[in-house]
N, C-alpha and C positions, 0 to 999 in steps of 0.2 A: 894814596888817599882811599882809594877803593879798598885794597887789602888789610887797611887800616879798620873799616867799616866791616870787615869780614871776620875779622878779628874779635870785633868788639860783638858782633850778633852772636857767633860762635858761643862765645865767656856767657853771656847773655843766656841764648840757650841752656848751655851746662849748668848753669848758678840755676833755672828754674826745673830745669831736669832731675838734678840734688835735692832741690826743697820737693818736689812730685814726690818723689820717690821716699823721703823723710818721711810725709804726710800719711802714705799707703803702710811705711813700716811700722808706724805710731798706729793706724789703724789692727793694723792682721796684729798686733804687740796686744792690742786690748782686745780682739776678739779671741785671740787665743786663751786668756786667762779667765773671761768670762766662760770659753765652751772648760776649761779646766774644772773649775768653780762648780759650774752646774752639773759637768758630771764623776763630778772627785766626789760629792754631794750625794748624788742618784744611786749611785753603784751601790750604795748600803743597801738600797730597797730594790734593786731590781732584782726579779726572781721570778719564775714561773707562774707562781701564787698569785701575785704584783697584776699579772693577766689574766689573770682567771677570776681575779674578788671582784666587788663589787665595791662602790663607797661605800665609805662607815665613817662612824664618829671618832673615832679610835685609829690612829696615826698607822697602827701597826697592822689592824685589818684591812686598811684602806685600799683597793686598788682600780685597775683601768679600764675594768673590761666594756662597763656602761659606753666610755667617753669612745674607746676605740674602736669597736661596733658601729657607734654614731656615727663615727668621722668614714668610716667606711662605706654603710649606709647611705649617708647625705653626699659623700666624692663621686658614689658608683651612680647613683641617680642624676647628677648633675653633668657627667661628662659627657653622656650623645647630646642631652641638648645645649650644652655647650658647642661640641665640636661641630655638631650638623648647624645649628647657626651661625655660629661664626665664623665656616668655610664658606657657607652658602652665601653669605654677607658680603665677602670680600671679593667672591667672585663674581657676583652680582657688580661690586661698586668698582670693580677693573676690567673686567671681561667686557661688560652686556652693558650698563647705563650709561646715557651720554655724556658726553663734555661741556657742562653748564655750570652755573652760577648755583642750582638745586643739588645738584651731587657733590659739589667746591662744599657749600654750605654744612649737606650731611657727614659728610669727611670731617669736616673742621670740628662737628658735633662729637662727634665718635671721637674723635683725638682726644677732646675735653674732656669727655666725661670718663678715661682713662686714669684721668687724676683727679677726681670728685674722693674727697672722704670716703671710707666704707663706711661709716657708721648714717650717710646718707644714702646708703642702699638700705639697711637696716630699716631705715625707716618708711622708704618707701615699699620696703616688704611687707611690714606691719600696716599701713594702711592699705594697698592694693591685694595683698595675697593673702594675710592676714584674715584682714576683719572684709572687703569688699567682696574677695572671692569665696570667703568664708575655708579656707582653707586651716585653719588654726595654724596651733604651734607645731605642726607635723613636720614628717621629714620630706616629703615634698615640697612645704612652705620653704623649710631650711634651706632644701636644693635649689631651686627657683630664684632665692634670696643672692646666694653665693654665684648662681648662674650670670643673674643681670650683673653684680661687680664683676666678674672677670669676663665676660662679654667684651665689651670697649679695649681689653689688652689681645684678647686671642683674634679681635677683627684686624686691627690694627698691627698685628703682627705679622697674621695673614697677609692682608695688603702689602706688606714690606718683601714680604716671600717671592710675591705673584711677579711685585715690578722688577726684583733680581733677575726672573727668568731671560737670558741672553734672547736677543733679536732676531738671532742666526738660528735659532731651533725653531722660533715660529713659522720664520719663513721658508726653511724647508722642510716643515709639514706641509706648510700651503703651495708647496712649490711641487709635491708629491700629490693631492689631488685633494687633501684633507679640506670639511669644510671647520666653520668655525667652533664648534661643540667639538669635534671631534680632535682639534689641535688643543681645546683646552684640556678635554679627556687622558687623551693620550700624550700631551706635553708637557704641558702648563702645572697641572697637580702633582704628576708623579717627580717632576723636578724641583718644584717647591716643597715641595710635604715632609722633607725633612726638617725644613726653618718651619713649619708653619708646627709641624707636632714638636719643636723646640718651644717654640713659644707658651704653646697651649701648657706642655708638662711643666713650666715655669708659675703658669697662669695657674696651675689647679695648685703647686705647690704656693700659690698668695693665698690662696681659699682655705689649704689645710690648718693655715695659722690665723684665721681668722677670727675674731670675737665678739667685737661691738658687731656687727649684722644681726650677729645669731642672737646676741642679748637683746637686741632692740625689739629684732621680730617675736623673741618671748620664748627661748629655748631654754629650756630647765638646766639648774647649775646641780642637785643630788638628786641622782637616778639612781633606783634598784632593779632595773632587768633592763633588755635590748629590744629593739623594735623590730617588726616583726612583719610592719603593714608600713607602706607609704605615707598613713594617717597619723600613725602611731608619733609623740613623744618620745624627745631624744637628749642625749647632750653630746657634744665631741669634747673633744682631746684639750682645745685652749680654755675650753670654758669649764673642765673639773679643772686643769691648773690652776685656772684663773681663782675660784674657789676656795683651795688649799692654801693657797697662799693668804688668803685674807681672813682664818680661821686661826684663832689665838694660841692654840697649843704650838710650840716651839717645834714636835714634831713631826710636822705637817707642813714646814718648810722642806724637808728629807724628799718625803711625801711628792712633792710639787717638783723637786728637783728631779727624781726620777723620772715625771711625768714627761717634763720638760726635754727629758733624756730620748725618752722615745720618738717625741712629737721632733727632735733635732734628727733621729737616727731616719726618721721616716721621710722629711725632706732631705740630707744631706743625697739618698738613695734618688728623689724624683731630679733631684739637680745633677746629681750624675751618671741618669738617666738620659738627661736633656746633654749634656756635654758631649757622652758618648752618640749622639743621635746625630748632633752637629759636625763632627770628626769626622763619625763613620762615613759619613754619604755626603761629605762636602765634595769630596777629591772626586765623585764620581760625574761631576757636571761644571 
């Protein structure tokens, strides 16, 4: 009877095993021909030039350089205040605050607001950073906008980092003479910080592809130069795609696809960035 019943979980197993595995091939089957698509597509127009134009009206002058400045611009502004808040967050809400019902609470927040729409950061940029702080459509505002969405994942990823750290390394810091800053300093960070900068390079690569935020908050979709000033007027990388694509000339789909090309070529890099981060320095702890 029992082996009967072992039998039948086994078959069980494998019959859902088969169909998992179906589902993921049906999946990578269509990502594959979509990443074909867009850049069997692209490759007509990528070219030097492609980086160095500016938008135009004209499919064939058209190119990146406004959006990919932006997107450079608005990531490089956004990532100390990024990263310094949402280590300091985490370490905060594992480290140092207590064990109550007020931190249970704030956790529970922060988890949440992990999966809010972006296009409700969007908005709350445009009214707080926007128009409250008077900050305009600058690339400060932009930064600050993308900050607060990936906030809630780089804390919360952190946190996940922190409680990894094995038991056995605390306690022989403290077993060694260490007080409690000095076990998180010399423990706790450097054993986590490679999940924690896994997570963040993840986090910034949700930002790079970003677009309802930056439209909400009022970021220009055709630019003719780069910014220059943190005040200054910007566009990135999704938002001239976005653009081209909804522009009637046929060859301004080309146009989009290359664009597309890039903005894929530039995450594929920060994701296996993040992989090689997790590999490297797992085995070392």
């Amino acid at each position: 009877m029992l082996a009967r019943k072992m039998n039948k979980r086994k078959l069980i197993d494998k019959f859902f095993r088969y169909i998992f595995l179906s589902f993921i091939g049906i999946a990578l089957l269509v990502l594959a021909v979509l990443l074909y698509d867009v850049f069997s597509a692209g490759i007509k127009m990528l070219d030097w030039d492609f980086f160095t134009r500016f938008d135009s009206r004209f499919p064939e002058k058209a190119g990146i350089k406004a959006g990919l400045f932006g997107t450079l611009y608005v990531i490089a502004l956004m990532i100390p205040f990024t990263l310094i808040v949402g280590i300091s967050t985490a370490l905060y809400l594992e480290e140092y605050s207590p064990k109550n019902k007020l931190t249970n609470f704030i956790r529970l927040n922060i988890a949440n607001l992990a999966g809010i729409p972006s296009i409700i950061y969007g908005m709350l940029g445009l009214g707080i950073l926007v128009r409250t702080l008077a900050l305009g459509r600058s690339v400060l505002g932009g930064s600050l906008t993308l900050s607060l969405l990936v906030l809630p994942v780089v804390i919360v990823s952190a946190q996940e980092a922190i409680k990894s750290v094995p038991a056995s390394l605390r306690n022989a810091s403290y077993a060694m003479g260490a007080n409690h800053w000095q076990t998180v300093s010399k423990v706790v960070i450097p054993t986590s910080l490679p999940s924690i900068m896994t997570g963040f390079i993840l986090a910034i690569s949700r930002a790079i592809g970003e677009t309802a935020p930056l439209i909400m908050m009022g970021a220009l979709t055709f630019v003719m130069f780069t910014p220059e000033h943190i005040m200054d007027s910007f566009t990135v990388m999704p938002i001239q795609i976005f653009n081209w694509t909804s522009l009637p000339k046929k060859e301004f789909e080309l146009v989009a696809a290359a664009g597309s090309s890039v903005l894929l070529i530039v995450l594929f890099i920060l994701n296996g960035l993040a992989t090689f981060i997790r590999y490297h320095y797992s085995s070392k702890y």
